[in-house]
N, C-alpha and C positions, 0 to 999 in steps of 0.2 A: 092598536096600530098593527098588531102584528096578526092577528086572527081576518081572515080573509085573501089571504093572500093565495091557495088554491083557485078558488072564482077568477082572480084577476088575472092570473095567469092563461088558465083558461080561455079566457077574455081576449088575449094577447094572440094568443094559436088561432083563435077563429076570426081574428082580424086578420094574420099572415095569411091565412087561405082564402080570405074573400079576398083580398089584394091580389095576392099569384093570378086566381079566376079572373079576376079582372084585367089583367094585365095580360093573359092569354088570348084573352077576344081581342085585344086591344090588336095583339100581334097577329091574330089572323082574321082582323078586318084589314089590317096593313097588304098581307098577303092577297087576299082578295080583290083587293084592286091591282097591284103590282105582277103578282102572278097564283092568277084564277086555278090552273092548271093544277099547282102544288096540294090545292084544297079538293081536286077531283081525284089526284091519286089517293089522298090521306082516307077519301070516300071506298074508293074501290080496295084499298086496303083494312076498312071497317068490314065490307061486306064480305070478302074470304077472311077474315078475322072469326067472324060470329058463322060461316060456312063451316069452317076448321071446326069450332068447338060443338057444332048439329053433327057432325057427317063422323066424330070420333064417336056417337053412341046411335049410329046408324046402324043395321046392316048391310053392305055395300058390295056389289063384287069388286074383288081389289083393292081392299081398303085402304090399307097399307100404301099403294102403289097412289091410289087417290090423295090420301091426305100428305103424301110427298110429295108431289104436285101442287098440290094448296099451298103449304110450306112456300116451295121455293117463288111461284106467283106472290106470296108477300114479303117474301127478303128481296127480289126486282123489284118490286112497288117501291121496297122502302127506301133500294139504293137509286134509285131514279128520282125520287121526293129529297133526298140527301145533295146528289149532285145538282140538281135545280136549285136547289137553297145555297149551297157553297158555291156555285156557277155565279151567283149574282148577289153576292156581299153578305149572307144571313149565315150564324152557326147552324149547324145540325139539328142541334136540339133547340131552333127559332117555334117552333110550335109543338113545342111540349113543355108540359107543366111545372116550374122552377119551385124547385123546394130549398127551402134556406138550410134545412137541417137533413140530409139525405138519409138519414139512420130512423128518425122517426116520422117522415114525412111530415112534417110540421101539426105534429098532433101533441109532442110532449113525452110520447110511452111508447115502450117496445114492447109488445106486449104488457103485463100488468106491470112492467117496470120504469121507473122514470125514466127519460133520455136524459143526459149530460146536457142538452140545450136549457132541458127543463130547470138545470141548477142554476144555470146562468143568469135566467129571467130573477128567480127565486132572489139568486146577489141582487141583485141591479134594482127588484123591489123594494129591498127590506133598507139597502143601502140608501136609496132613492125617497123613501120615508121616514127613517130613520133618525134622530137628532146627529147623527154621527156625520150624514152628510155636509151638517152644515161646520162642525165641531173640526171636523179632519181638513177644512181646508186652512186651518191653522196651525192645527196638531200635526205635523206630520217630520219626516225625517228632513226635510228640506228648510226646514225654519230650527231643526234642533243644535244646540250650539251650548258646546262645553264653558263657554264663558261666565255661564250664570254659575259656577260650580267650584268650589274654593279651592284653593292647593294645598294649603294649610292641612297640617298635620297634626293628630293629638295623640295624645297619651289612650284613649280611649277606644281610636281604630289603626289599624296597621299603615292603611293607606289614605290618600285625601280624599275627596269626597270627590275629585276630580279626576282620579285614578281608577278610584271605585266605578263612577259610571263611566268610565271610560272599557272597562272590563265587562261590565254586563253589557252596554251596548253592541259589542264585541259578538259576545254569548248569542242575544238576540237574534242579528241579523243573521248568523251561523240558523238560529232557529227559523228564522223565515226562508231560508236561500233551500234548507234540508227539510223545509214543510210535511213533502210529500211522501218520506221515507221516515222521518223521525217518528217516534213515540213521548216527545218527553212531553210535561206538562211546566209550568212555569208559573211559582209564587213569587211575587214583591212584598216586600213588606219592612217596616219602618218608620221612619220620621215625614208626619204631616208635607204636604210640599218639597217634597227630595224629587220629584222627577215622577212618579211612580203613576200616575194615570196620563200623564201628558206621553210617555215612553210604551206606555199602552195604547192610546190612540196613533202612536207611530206605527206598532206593529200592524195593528186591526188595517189601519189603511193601504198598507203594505199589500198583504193577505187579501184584502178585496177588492183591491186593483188586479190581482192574480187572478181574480175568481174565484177566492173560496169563501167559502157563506161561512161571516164570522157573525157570532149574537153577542151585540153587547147588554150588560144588564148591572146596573147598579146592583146590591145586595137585597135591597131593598125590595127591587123592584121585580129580582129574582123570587125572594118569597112572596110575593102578591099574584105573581106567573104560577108557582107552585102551589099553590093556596086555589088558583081558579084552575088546573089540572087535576086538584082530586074533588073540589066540590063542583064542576060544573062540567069535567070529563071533556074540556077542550082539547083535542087530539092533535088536531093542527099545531095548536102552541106547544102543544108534549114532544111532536116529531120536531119543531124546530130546537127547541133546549137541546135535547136529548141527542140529535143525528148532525146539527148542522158541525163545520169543520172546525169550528176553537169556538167554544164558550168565553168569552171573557167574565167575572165576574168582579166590578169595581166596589172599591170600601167595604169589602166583609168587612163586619162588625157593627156597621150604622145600622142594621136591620133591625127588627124588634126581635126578640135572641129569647123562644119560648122551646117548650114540647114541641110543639108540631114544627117551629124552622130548620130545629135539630135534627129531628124526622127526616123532614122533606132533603136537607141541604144534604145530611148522610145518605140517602138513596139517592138523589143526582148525581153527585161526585162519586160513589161507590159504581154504580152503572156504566156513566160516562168511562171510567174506567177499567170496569172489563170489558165493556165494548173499543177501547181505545179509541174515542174522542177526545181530540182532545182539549186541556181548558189551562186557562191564564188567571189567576186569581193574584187582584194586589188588597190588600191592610193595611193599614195604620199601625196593628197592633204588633209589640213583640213575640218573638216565640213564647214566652212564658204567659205572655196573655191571653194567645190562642189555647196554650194549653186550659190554662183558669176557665176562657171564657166555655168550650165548647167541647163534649164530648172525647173519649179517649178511640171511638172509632172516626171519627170527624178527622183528629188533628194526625192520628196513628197515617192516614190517607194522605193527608196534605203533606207533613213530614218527611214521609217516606216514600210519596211517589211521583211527590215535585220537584225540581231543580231548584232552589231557593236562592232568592235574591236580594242583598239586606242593603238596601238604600238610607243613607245619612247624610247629615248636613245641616246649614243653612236654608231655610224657606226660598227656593228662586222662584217661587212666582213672585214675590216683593221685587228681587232683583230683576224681573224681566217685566214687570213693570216700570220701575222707576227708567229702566234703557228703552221702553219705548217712550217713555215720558220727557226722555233725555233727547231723542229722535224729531219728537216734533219742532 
């Protein structure tokens, strides 16, 4: 799913530029009949255009004086073609070439660098094929509702579990609203069905409504991605892990928990982190389980350089089933 998505982009910019081309003949066949004239000076403005650029490696008496002269015959040309257009209803730039993205001329790169347009396409693909497309029009903060979430207090947590996500939702949106200036990373982690991937596709959707290119990836499916970056040297799928703007990583723990996941998972999150990307990682597991299950540089990383977030309770998917059940 996620490998090819360079090409298609690609794909994308050389569609925008045969449209523009197209859409410029369009406008000076228009021209052409309406007014002929516009397309004779555009003419005589080509040819002291390409005179200009012969006669600057000529030698000329009065070169200087010459190609001042050139000069100013095509700034009249140009102001003359300007008010003919703006004299009878057209903008200025009616026959010249529209670019949707003016920084990279609808190519994607500035130079060997990607434009910002480029990122955009990049969201809007991976979004656009993504299971997350179809998942977030559910999941999202517009359907979230502290109801499913007890008030009830125990001997066991401070607060109710209705308090509790009342506070971290809090937290969260503080984290999406400060996206673009923050550093933090953010663990969930706790009791099966507390909220904790449902409040994670709130975010994710949040965040790519904005335009930032979020990956989501099961744990799972995180080492299978990791697995095919060092045996098959997929570079595409390496820069999206790796660079795009929040990792999510859902159900750490369900993955198959060997040598090499431990490996792999401590060199993404160790990275990810000195390069400040950043990532959202929810569990099932308690702190003590993390500890048991996985490495003392793994959990030293998670611990100490994530905001942690302990979700408890009641299972509300049962409850937000049985109220749509109650619904129909």
């Amino acid at each position: 799913m996620i490998k090819g998505y360079q090409s298609q982009i690609l794909k994308i910019y050389e569609t925008i530029r045969e449209q523009e081309q197209n859409a410029l003949k369009e406008r000076k066949n228009e021209i052409k009949g309406k007014l002929p004239n516009v397309l004779n000076i555009e003419k005589e403005i080509s040819k002291f255009s390409i005179e200009l650029a012969i006669s600057s490696f000529k030698s000329i008496k009065n070169r200087d004086e010459y190609l001042k002269k050139l000069r100013e015959k095509i700034t009249d040309l140009r102001v003359t073609k300007s008010e003919l257009l703006v004299s009878n209803g057209y903008a200025m730039d009616y026959l010249s070439l529209h670019y949707r993205c003016q920084k990279c001329k609808d190519t994607g790169f500035i130079g060997n660098n990607r434009c910002t347009c480029y990122k955009k396409k990049l969201v809007y693909l991976y979004y656009k094929n993504s299971e997350l497309n179809t998942i977030l029009e559910e999941d999202n903060f517009n359907n979230f509702s502290y109801e499913c979430f007890s008030t009830k207090t125990s001997e066991r947590y401070p607060k109710s579990p209705r308090k509790n996500i009342e506070s971290i939702v809090k937290h969260c949106l503080y984290f999406i609203e400060t996206f673009s200036s923050n550093n933090d990373n953010i663990l969930f982690y706790g009791d099966p069905g507390s909220g904790k991937t449902f409040l994670t596709h709130c975010i994710a959707k949040e965040l790519l409504d904005r335009g930032y290119l979020v990956i989501y990836r099961t744990a799972e499916d995180l080492i299978k991605d990791l697995r095919k970056i060092r045996l098959e040297h997929d570079y595409e799928l390496e820069n999206l892990l790796f660079d795009c703007d929040l990792l999510i990583i859902d159900d750490l723990g369900t993955e198959q928990i060997n040598n090499f996941s431990k490996t792999e998972l401590f060199n993404l999150i160790n990275k990810k982190l000195l390069n400040k990307n950043k990532m959202l990682v929810s569990t099932n597991y308690s702190l003590d389980e993390l500890l048991k299950t996985y490495t003392d540089r793994i959990t030293s990383r998670l611990l100490g350089n994530f905001n942690l977030y302990h979700f408890y309770g009641e299972d509300i998917r049962i409850k937000m089933n049985l109220n749509k059940m109650k619904s129909l």
